[in-house]
C-alpha positions in Angstrom: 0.0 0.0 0.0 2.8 2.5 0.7 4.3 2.0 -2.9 0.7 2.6 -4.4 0.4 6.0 -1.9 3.7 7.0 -3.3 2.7 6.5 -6.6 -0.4 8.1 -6.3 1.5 11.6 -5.0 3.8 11.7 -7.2 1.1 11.4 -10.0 -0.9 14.2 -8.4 2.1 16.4 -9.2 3.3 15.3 -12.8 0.4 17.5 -14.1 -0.1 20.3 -11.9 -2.6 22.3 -13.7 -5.2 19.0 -13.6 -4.6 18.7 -10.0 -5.1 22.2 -8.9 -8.2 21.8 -10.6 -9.4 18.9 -8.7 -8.0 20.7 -5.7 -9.5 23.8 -6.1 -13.2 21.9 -6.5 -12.9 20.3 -3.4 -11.9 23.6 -1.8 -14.8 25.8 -2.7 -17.2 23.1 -2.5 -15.7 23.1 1.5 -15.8 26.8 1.7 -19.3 27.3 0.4 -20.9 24.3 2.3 -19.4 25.9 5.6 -19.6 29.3 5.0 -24.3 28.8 4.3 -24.1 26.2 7.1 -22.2 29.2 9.5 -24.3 31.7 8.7 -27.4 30.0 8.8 -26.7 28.5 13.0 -25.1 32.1 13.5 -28.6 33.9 13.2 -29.8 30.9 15.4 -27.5 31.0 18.1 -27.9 34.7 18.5 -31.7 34.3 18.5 -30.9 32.2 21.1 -28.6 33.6 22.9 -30.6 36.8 22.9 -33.8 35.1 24.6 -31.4 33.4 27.1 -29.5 36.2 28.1 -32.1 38.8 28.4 -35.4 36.8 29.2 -34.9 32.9 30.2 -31.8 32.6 31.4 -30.9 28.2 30.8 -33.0 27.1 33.8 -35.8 28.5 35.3 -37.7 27.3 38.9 -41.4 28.6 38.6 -44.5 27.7 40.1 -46.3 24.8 38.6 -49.0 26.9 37.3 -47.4 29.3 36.2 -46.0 28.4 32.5 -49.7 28.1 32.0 -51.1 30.8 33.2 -48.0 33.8 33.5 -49.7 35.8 36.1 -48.7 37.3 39.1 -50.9 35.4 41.0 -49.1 32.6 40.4 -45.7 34.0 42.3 -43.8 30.9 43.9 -42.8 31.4 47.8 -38.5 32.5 47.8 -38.3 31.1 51.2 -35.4 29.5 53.1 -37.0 26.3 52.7 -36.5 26.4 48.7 -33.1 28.0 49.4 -31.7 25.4 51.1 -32.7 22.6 48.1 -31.3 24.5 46.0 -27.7 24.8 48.2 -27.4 21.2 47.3 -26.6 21.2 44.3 -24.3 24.1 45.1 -21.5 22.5 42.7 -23.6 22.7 39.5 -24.9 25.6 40.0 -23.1 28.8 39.2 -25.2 31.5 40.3 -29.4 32.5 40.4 -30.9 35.0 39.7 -34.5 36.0 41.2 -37.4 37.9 39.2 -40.4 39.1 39.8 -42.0 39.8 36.3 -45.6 41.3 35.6 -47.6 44.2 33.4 -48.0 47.4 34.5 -49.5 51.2 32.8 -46.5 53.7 32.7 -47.9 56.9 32.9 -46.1 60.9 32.6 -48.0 64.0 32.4 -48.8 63.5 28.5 -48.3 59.7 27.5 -49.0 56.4 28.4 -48.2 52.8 27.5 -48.4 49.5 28.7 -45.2 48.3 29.6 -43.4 45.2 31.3 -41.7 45.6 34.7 -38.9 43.2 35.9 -38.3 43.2 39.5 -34.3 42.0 39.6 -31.9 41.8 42.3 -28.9 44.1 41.0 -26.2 42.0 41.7 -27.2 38.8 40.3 -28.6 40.5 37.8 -26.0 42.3 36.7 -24.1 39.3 36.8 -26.5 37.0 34.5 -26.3 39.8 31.6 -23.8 43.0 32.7 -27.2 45.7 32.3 -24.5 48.6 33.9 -22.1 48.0 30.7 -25.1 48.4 28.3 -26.1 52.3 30.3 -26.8 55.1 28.2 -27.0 57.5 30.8 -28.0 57.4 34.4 -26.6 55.3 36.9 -27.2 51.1 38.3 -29.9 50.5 40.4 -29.1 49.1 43.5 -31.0 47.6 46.8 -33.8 48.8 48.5 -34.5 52.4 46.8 -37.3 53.4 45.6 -36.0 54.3 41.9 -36.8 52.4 38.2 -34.5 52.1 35.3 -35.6 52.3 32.2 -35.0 50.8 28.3 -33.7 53.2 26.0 -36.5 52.8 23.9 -39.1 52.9 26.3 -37.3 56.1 27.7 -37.9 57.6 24.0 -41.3 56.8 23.5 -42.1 58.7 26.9 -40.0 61.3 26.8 -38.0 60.7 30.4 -34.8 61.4 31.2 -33.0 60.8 34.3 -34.6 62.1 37.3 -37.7 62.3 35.8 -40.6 60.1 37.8 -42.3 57.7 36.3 -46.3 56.4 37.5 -47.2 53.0 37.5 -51.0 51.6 38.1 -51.3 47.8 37.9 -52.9 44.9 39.6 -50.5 43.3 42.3 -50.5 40.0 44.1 -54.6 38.1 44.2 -55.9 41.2 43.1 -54.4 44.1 45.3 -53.6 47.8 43.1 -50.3 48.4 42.7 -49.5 52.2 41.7 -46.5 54.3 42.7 -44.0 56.9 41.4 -40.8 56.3 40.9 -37.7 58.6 39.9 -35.7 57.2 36.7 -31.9 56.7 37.8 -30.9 54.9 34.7 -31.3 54.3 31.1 -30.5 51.0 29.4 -29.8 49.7 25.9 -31.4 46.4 25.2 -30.2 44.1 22.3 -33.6 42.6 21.8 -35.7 45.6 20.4 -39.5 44.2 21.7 -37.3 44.4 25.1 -36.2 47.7 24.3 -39.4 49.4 23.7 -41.0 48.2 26.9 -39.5 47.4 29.8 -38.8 48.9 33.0 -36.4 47.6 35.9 -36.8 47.9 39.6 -35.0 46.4 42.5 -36.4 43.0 43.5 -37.6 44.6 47.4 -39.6 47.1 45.1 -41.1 45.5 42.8 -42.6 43.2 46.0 -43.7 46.2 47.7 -45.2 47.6 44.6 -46.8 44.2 44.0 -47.7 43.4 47.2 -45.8 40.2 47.0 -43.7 39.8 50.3 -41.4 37.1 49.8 -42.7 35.8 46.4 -40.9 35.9 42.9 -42.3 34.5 39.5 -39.1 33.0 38.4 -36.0 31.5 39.9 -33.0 31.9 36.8 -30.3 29.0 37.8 -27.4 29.1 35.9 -25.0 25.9 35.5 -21.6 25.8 35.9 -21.4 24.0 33.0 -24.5 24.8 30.2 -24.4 21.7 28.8 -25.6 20.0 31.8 -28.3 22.0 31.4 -30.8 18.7 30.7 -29.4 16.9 33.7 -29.3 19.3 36.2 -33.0 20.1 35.0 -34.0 16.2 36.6 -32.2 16.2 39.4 -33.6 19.3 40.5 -37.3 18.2 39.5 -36.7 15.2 42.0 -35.8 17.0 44.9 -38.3 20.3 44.8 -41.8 19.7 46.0 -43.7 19.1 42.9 -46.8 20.6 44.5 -45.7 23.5 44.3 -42.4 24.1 42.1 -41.2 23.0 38.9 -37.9 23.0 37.1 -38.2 24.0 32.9 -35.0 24.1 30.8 -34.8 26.5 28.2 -35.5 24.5 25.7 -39.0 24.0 27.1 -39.6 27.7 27.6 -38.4 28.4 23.8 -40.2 25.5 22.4 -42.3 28.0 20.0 -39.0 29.7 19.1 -37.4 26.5 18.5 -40.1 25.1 16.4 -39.8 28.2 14.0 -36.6 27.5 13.9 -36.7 23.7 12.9 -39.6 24.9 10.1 -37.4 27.6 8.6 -33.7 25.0 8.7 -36.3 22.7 6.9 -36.0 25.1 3.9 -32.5 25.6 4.5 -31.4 22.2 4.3 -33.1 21.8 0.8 -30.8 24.6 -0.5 -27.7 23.5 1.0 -28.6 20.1 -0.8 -28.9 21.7 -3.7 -25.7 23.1 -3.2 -24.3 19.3 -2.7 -25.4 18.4 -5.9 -24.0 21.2 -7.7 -20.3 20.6 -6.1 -21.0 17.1 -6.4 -21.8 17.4 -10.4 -18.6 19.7 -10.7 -16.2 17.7 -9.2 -17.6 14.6 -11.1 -16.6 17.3 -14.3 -13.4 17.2 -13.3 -12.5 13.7 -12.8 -14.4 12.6 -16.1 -11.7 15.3 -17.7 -9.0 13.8 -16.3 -9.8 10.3 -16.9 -10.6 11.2 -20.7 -6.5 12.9 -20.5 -5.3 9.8 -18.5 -6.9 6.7 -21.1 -4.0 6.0 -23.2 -1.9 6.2 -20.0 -4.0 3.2 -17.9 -3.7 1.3 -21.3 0.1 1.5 -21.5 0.2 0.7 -17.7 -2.2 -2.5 -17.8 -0.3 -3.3 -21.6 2.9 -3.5 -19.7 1.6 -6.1 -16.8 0.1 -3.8 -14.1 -2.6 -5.7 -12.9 -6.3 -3.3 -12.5 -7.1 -3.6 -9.4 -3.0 -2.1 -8.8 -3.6 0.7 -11.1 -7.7 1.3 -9.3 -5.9 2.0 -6.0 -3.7 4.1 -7.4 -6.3 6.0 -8.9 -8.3 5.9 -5.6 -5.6 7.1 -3.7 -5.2 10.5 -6.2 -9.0 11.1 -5.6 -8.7 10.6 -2.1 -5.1 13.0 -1.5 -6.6 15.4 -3.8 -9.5 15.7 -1.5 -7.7 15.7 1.9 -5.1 18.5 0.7 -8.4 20.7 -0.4 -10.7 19.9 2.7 -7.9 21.2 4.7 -6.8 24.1 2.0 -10.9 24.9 2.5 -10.9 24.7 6.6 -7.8 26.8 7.0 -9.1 29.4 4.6 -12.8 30.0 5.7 -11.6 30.1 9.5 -10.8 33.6 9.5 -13.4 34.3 7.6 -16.2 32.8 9.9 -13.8 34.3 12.8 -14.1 37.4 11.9 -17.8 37.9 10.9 -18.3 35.9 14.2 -17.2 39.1 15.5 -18.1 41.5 13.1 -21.7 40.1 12.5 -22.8 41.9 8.9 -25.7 44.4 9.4 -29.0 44.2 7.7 -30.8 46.9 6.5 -33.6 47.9 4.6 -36.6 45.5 4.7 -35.2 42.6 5.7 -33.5 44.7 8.6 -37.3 46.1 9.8 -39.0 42.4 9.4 -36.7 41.1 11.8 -37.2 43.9 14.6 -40.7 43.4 14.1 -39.8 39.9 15.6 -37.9 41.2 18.4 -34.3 40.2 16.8 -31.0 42.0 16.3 -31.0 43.3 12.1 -27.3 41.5 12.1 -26.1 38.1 10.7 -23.7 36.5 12.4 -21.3 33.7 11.4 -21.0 31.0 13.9 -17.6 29.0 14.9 -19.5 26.0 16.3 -16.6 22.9 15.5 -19.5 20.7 14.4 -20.3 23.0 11.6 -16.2 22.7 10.5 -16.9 18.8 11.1 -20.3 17.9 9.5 -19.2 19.9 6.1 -16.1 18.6 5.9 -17.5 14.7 6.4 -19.7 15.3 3.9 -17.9 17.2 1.1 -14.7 14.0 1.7 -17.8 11.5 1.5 -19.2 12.6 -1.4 -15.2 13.3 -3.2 -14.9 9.2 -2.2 -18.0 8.4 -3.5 -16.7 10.4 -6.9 -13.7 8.7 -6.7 -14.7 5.4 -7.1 -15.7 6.5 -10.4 -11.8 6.1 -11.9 -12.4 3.0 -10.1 -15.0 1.5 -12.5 -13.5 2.8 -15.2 -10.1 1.2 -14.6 -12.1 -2.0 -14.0 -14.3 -1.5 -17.7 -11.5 -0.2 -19.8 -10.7 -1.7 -22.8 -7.3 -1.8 -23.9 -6.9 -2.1 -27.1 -9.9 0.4 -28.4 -8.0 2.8 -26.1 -4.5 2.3 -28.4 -6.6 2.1 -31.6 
């Protein structure tokens, strides 16, 4: 086998222009396969990431009821108790973060609108998705004080600024009214523009007081130390809580409807980057059927002077498959710093397509991900489908008949 590898390289080389052309196949087809694939997860995962961050967090403890009916009513009991379930699995567990989330009508002296009020504790909350490094103006909320922070968007739609008070009228905790003023210390930008346009933070102690909620939150955010134990962690937390009362959802559960748009709209993707499979796969096909048109009176001589076929089918094999390798990995090391760098310079949307994805509540950008399976799965499958081409030589080798080829 060595001798046939050898011969097989040193082929690959006697006519360079024929190889780079094989090469060259194998490395676009790589590029383009990875580069729709990246692009495609990228808007995912920051659709994702997005909700995660700003909204779900990867684990949530709620009230049994209430991912069935969201109401305020249906505020679980923060006690020690729950507390100290939770301290057992202290070594999966990163951090939590507590909310206390409900509607409320934000009022000044010439506007209103309905709006979405997040009671948060400042430190965890700050440490789940760093709101003080997203401040337009103002200052961080912190414990106890009486004080709201606004989204940026929300802030323009009212027309407050900082130190401007803001009234809220609501319905708290089994039906008690919750209205209050409340001086703006801060203004936030939020990535997620629905977010943006409506929501107002409070420190966790107020939003309870406002709500008349002693002691009660609507969510518990648990964060893993490692996310993907997300699933397990999930269980073992749904066996020890009191499932009277509280429930353990992953995120996956509380993006479900997300998630299922998702799976509909890859279903159309996947068609196209077949489609683009068949295309590389009819191109590279091109080029081998060129070469083994150039190469006929060649295998003739070689079988006329005593190589056997099935000799001269690995050799042929072996071309095909060190032609593919050297342009799967040409490909990879290429579109790396590509993806890298739109990973981190997502490209911008505009126009219509920019303002039908607000609408949706999603950043206008496009993303490119660096997810290894993406690098993995293309590359399989572009090698698989240069093997399966490469057997082709095989046949031929196997079918060809000598003397027609000298006459």
């Amino acid at each position: 086998m060595k001798t046939f590898a050898t011969l097989a390289w040193r082929n690959i080389w006697r006519n360079k222009r024929r190889s780079f052309i094989n090469i060259a196949s194998v490395l676009f087809a790589v590029l383009l396969a990875i580069v729709a694939d990246s692009f495609e997860r990228g808007s995912y995962e920051l659709m994702i990431d997005n909700m995660v961050k700003f909204s779900t967090g990867y684990i949530q403890v709620q009230d049994v009821l209430y991912d069935e009916e969201p109401s305020i009513d249906n505020a679980m009991l923060y006690d020690e108790a729950l507390q100290e379930k939770l301290a057992r699995f202290d070594s999966d567990i990163d951090y939590t973060v507590p909310r206390i989330q409900n509607f409320a009508l934000a009022a000044t002296e010439n506007r209103t609108r309905g709006t979405f009020i997040m009671g948060i504790d400042p430190e965890s909350e700050e440490r789940f998705n760093k709101l003080s490094e997203n401040l337009k103006a103002g200052e961080y909320l912190t414990d106890d004080e009486q004080s709201v922070m606004l989204a940026a968007g929300l802030s323009d739609i009212l027309g407050l600024g900082i130190g401007d008070t803001l009234i809220l009228i609501g319905q708290g905790f089994q039906g008690v009214s919750a209205a209050g003023m409340f001086p703006v210390k801060g203004i936030v930008k939020l990535a997620v523009p629905e977010m943006n346009n409506n929501t107002v933070y409070m420190p966790l102690a107020t939003a309870q007081w406002f709500y008349g909620a002693d002691d009660r939150i609507t969510s518990l955010i648990v964060m893993p130390v490692k996310p993907s134990r997300t699933s397990r962690i999930t269980d073992a937390l749904n066996q020890h809580l009191d499932r009277e009362w509280y429930i353990a959802r992953d995120w996956q559960h509380m993006l479900r409807d997300l998630l299922k748009m998702m799976q509909m709209d890859m279903a159309g993707s996947r068609m196209i980057i077949y489609i683009l499979y068949v295309v590389i796969g009819f191109g590279l096909f091109g080029t081998v059927l060129t070469m083994m048109l150039e190469r006929l009176k060649e295998f003739a001589m070689l079988i006329s002077i005593g190589m056997k076929r099935y000799q001269l089918a690995i050799v042929c094999f072996f071309e095909t498959l060190f032609m593919s390798f050297v342009g799967v990995i040409i490909g990879t090391i290429l579109t790396w710093p590509i993806l890298l760098y739109y990973n981190m310079n997502p490209i911008p949307l505009k126009g219509e397509m920019a303002d039908m994805i607000l609408e949706y509540g999603f950043e206008a950008v496009v993303p490119a991900s660096v997810t290894p399976d993406i690098f993995i799965n293309q590359i399989i499958t572009v090698f698989l489908l240069c093997l399966l081409i490469g057997l082709f030589p095989v046949y031929k080798v196997f079918r060809l008949k000598v003397v027609e080829v000298v006459k």
